[in-house]
C-alpha positions as CSV (number, residue, x, y, z in Angstrom):
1,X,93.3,-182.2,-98.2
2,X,89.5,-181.7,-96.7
3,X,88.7,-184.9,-98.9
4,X,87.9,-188.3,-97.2
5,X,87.3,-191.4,-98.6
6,X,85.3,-193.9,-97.3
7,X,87.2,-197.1,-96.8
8,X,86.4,-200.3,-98.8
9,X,85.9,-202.4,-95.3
10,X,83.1,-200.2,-94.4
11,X,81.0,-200.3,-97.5
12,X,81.0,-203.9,-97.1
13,X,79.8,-203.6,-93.9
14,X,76.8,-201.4,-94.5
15,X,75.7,-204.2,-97.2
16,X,75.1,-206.5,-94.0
17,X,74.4,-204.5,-91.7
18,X,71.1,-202.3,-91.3
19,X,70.6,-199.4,-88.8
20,X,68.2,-199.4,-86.1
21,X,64.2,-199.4,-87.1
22,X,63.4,-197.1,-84.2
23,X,65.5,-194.1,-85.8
24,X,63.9,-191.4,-86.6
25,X,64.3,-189.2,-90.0
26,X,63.8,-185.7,-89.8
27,X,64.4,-182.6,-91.7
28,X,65.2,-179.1,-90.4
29,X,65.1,-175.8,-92.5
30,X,68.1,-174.1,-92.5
31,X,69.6,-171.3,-94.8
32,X,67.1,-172.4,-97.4
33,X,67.8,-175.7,-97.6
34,X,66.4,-178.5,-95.8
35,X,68.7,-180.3,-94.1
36,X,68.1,-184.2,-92.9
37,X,69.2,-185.9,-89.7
38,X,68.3,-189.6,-88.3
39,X,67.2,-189.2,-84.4
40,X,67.0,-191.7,-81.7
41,X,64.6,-191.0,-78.7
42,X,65.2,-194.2,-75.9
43,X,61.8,-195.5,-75.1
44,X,62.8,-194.5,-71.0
45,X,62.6,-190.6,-72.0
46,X,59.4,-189.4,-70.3
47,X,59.2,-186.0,-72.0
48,X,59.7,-184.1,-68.2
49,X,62.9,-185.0,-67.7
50,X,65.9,-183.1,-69.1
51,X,68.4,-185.3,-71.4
52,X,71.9,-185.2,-72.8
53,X,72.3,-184.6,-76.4
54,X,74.7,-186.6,-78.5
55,X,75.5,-185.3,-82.4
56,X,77.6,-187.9,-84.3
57,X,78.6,-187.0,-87.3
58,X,79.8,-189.2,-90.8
59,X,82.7,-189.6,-92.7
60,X,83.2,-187.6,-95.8
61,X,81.5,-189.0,-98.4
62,X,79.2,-190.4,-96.4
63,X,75.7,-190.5,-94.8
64,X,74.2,-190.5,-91.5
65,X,73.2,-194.3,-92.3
66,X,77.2,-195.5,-92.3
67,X,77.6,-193.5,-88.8
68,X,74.8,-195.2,-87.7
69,X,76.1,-198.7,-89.2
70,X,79.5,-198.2,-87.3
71,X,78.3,-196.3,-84.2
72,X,75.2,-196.6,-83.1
73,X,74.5,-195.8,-79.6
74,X,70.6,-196.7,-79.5
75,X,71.3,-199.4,-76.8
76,X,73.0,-197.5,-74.6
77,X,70.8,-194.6,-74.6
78,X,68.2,-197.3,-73.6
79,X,70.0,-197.4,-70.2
80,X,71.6,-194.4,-70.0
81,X,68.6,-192.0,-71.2
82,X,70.0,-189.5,-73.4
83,X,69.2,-188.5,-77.1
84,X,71.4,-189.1,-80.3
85,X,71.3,-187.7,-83.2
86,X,72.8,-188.5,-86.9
87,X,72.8,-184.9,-89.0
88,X,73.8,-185.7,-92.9
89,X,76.3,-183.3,-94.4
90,X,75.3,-181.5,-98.1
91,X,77.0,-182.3,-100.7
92,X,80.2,-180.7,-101.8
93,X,79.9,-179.0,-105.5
94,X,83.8,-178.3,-105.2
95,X,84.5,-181.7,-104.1
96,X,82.5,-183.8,-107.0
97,X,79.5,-183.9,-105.0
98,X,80.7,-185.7,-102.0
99,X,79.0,-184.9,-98.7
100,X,81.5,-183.3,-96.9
101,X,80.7,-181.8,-93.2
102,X,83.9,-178.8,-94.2
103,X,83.4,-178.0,-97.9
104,X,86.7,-176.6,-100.2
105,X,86.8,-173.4,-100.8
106,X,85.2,-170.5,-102.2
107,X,82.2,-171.7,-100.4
108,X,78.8,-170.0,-98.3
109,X,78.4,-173.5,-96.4
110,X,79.5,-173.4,-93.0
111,X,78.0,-176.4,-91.1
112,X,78.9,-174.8,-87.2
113,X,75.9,-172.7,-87.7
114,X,73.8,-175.4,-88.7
115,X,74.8,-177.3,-85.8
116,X,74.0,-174.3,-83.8
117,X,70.4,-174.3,-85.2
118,X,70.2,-178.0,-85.2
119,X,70.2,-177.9,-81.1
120,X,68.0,-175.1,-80.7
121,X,65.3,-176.9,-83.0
122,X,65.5,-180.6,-81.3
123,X,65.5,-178.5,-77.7
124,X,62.1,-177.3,-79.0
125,X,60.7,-180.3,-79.4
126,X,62.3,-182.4,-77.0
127,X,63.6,-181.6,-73.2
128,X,66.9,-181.4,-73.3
129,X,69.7,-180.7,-70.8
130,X,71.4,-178.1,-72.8
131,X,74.6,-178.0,-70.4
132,X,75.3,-181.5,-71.5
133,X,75.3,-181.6,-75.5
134,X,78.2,-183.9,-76.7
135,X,79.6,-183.8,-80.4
136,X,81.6,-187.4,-81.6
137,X,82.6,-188.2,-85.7
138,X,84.6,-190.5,-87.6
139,X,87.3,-189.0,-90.0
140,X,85.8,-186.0,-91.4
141,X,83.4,-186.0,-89.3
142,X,85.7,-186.2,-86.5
143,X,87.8,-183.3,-88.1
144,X,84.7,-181.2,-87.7
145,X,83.4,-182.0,-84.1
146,X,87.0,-180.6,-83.4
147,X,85.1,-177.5,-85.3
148,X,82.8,-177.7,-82.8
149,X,84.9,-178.2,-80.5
150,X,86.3,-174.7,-80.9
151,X,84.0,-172.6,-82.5
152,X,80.8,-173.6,-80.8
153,X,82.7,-174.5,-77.6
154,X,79.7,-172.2,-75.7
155,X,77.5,-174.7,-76.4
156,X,79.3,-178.3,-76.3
157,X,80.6,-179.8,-73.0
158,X,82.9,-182.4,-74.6
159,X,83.9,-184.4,-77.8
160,X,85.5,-187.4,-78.8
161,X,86.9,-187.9,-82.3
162,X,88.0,-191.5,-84.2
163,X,90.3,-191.8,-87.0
164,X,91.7,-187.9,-87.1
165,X,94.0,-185.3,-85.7
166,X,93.2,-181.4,-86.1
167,X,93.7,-179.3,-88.9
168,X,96.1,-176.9,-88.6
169,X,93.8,-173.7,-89.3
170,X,91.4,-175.2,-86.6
171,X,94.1,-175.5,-83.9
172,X,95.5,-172.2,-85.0
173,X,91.8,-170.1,-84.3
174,X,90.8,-172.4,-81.6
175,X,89.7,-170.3,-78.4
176,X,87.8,-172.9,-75.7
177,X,85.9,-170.3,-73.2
178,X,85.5,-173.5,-70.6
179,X,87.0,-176.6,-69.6
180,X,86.6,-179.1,-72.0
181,X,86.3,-182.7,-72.6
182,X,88.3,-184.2,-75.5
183,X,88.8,-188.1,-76.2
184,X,90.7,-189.3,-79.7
185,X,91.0,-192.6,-81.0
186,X,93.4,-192.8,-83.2
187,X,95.7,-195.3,-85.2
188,X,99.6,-195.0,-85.5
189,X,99.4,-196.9,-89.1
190,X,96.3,-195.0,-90.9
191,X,97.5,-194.3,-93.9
192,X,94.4,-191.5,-94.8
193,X,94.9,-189.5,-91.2
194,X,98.2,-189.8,-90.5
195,X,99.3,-190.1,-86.9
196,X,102.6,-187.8,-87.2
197,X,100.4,-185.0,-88.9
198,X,100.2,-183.8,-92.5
199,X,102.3,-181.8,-94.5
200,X,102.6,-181.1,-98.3
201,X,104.5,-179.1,-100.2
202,X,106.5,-178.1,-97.1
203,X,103.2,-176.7,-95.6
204,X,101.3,-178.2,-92.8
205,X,97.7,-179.1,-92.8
206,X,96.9,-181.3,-89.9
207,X,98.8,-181.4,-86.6
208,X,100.2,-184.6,-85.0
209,X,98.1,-186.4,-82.4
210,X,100.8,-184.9,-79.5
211,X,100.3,-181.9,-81.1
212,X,96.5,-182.0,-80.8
213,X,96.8,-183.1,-77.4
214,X,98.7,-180.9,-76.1
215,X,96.8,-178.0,-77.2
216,X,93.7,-179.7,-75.0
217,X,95.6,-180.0,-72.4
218,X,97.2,-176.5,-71.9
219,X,93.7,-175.4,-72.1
220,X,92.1,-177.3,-70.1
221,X,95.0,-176.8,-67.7
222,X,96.2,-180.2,-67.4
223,X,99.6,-181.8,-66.3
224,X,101.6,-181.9,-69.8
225,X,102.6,-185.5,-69.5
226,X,100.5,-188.0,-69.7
227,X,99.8,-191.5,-67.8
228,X,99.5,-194.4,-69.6
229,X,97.8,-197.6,-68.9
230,X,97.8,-200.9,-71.3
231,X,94.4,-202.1,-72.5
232,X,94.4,-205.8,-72.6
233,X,95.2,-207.5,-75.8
234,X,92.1,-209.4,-75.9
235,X,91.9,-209.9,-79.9
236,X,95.3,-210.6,-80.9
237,X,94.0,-211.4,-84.0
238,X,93.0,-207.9,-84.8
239,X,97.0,-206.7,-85.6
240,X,96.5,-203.9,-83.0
241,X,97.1,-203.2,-79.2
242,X,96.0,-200.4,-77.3
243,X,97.3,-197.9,-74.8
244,X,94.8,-195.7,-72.5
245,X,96.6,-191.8,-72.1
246,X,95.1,-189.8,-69.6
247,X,96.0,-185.9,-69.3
248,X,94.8,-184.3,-65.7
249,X,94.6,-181.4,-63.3
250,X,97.2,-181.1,-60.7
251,X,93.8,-182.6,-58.8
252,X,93.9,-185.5,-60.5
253,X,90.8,-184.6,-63.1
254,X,91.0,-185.9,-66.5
255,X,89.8,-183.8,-69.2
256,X,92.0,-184.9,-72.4
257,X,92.5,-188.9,-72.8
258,X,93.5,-190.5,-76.3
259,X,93.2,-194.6,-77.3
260,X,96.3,-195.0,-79.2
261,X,96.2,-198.3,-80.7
262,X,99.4,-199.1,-81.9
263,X,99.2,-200.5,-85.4
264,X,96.1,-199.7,-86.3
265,X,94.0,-198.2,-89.2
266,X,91.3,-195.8,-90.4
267,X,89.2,-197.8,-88.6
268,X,85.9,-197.7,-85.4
269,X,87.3,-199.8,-83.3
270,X,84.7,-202.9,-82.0
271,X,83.2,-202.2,-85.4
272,X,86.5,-202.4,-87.9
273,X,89.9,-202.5,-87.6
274,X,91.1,-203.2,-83.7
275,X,88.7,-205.2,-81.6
276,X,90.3,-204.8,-78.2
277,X,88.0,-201.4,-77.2
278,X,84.3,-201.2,-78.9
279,X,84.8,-197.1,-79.8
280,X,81.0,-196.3,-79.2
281,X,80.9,-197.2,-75.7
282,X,84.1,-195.5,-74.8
283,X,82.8,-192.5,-76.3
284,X,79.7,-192.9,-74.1
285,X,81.7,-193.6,-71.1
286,X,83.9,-189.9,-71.4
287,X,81.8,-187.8,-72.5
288,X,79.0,-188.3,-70.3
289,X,80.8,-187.0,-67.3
290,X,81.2,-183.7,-68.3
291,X,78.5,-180.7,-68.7
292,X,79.3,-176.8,-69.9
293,X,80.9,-176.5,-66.6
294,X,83.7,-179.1,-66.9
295,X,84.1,-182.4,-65.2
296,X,81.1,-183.6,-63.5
297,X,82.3,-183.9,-59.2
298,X,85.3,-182.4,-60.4
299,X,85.6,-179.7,-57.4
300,X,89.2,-178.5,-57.6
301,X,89.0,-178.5,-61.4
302,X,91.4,-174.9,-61.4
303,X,89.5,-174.1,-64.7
304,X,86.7,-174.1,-63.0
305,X,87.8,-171.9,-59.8
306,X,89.1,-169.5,-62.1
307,X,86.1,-168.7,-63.1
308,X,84.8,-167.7,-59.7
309,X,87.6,-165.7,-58.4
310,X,86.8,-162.3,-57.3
311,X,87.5,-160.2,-60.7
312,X,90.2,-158.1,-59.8
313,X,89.4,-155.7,-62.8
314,X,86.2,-153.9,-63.5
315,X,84.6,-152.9,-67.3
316,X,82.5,-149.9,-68.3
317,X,80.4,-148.8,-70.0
318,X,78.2,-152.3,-71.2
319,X,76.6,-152.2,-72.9
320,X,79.3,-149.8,-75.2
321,X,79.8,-148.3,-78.6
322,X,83.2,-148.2,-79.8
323,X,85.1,-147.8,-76.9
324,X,85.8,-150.0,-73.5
325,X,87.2,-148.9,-70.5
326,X,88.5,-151.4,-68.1
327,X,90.1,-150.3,-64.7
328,X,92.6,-153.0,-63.6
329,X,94.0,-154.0,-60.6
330,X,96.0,-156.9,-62.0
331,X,100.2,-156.6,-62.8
332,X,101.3,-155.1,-66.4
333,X,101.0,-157.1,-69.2
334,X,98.4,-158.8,-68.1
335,X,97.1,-160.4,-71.5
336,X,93.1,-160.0,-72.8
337,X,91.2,-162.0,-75.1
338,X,87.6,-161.1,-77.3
339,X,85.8,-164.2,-78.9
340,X,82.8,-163.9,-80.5
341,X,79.8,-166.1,-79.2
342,X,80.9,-168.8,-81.7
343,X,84.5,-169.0,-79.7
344,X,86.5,-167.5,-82.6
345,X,89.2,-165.3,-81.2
346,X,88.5,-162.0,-82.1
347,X,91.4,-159.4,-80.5
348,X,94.4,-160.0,-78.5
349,X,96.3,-157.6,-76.1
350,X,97.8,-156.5,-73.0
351,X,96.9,-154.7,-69.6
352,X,98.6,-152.1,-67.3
353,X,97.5,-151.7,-63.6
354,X,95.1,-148.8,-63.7
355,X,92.9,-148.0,-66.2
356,X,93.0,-149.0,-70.1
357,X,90.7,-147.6,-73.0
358,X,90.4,-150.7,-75.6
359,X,89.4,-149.5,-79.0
360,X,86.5,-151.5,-80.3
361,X,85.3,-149.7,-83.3
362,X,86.3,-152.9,-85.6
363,X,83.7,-154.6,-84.6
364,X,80.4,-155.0,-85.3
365,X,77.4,-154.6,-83.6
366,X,76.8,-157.9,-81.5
367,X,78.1,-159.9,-78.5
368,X,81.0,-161.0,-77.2
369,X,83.0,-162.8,-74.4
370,X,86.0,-161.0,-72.7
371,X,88.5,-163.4,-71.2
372,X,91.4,-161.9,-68.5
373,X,93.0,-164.6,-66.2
374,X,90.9,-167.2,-67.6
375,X,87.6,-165.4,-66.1
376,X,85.0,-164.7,-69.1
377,X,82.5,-161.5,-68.8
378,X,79.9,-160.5,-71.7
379,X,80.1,-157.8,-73.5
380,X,77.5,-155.9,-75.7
381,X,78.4,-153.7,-78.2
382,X,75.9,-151.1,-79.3
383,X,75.2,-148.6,-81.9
């Protein structure tokens, strides 16, 4: 089910179209293999100046050269000075080869850490403004900057995905640790990702779009119903319309918003398929107003304030070894969370006013990130 096949309109477009001369290719070691990316640097970046970071990332099967063909953003980070960046996925040896960003199992390939490494290298060689690093892909690739999304939700401020819905594994483990910015664009008729969600054999492997959205909104706090607003139907040629559906705060902040176009494909809108929205710039236009923090001007973002409240619990020792103690002022039952660093939920469980003793002798020696009434605190763990 991980497979994706590129469609047939798209290799006909990259026999006409080339990508943009002032890309860069680079290579990165990583897990001893080097890795390739294509990188654009705007010719306004003046090497003093901290800039966002855009990742956007192929279809399966493909290269770094068809994301480009269908999506590149060079002329907008002209204006809007920021740096994107085209990684290429390894092949799949379980998969016949193809380059696929989430390879089939049994596999050692787990492209989140690569990602991970991937930022750290281009910070060290460009300035970036690591508090606004942005993740966008098409199909597959979109599947996995849901991935990222989740798992290396420290690290990225927002995503936007085209042409697919979450897997259900994904949405199960998915543990954001701050607000989050998520646009989808997504076609009711694509027969590869199918709107409704995936199932087979009576199991499911990819949630519905409502079902995607509504996990983004719960945790990003947002109003569960959205608003909708009607995109013009300026190419009625294209067999598509499109609907704008915006998911906010009680304040009125929208973090989750999803172009549904009605009757469309597999496609990149402005590029293929429905030629009402051009994908690229929309994906521009959300992301960029969010960093690690949430919605940029945002200021009664609840996420956000939650965050700041006085802690009405207090932790000890930290760094600990195999045992934590947390004194609580909060009501019974008050539910805890541990991630690790990458945002994968680690430990569930519950509180009673006074003090509890947490058993932590599962886990290895490392980090982590303890989460009570949506307030984070880092914890150590030591031999």
């Amino acid at each position: 089910m991980k497979k994706i096949f590129t469609s047939l309109l798209l290799v006909v477009i990259l026999i006409s179209v080339g990508y943009a001369q002032s890309y860069i290719s680079q290579t990165i070691e990583y897990d001893g293999q080097t890795r390739e990316y294509d990188i654009y640097i705007p010719a306004i970046y003046n090497g003093s100046d901290a800039v966002p970071l855009i990742l956007s990332f192929h279809g399966g099967s493909g290269t770094s050269a068809d994301q480009i063909a269908i999506g590149d953003m060079s002329s907008i980070a002209d204006t809007a000075n920021f740096i994107a960046v085209y990684p290429q996925a390894l092949p799949d040896p379980n998969d016949g080869g193809s380059t696929n960003w989430i390879h089939k199992d049994p596999t050692t390939v787990d492209d989140v850490f690569f990602v991970d490494a991937l930022i750290d290298s281009i910070a060290s060689e460009y300035v970036i403004d690591l508090d606004k690093v942005y993740a966008c892909g098409y199909s597959l690739g979109g599947e996995f900057s849901f991935e990222l999304g989740c798992r290396l939700n420290s690290r990225i401020a927002a995503i936007a995905v085209v042409a697919r819905t979450m897997q259900k594994y994904t949405y199960d483990n998915c543990a954001p640790v701050h607000p989050t910015g998520v646009m989808t664009i997504l076609g009711t008729a694509d027969a590869i990702s199918d709107y409704n969600g995936i199932w087979w054999g009576g199991v499911q492997y990819y949630m519905s779009a409502s079902e995607t959205h509504d996990l983004w909104a719960n945790s990003n706090n947002c109003n569960p119903t959205a608003t909708t607003v009607n995109i013009p139907d300026s190419n009625p040629g294209d067999g598509s319309t499109v609907e704008r559906n915006s998911w906010s705060t009680s304040a009125g902040c929208t973090y989750v918003e999803e172009l549904k176009v009605n009757g469309g494909g597999h496609d990149w809108p402005g590029s293929f398929g429905n030629m009402d929205i051009n994908a690229t710039q929309e994906i521009w236009r959300f992301v960029s107003r969010f960093d690690i923090n949430g919605l940029v001007d945002c200021t009664t973002n609840s996420i956000t304030e939650n965050y700041t409240n006085r802690m009405a619990y207090a932790i000890s020792p930290n760094p600990f070894n195999n045992q934590l103690t947390i004194n609580s002022e909060l009501p019974n039952n008050t539910e805890f969370k541990i991630y690790s660093v990458v945002g994968k939920q680690l430990m569930v469980g519950s509180l009673k006013n006074g003090v509890n003793t947490i058993d932590l002798s599962s886990l290895p020696q490392n980090i982590y990130l303890l989460n009570i009434k949506d307030q984070l605190m880092k914890i150590v763990k030591v031999e």
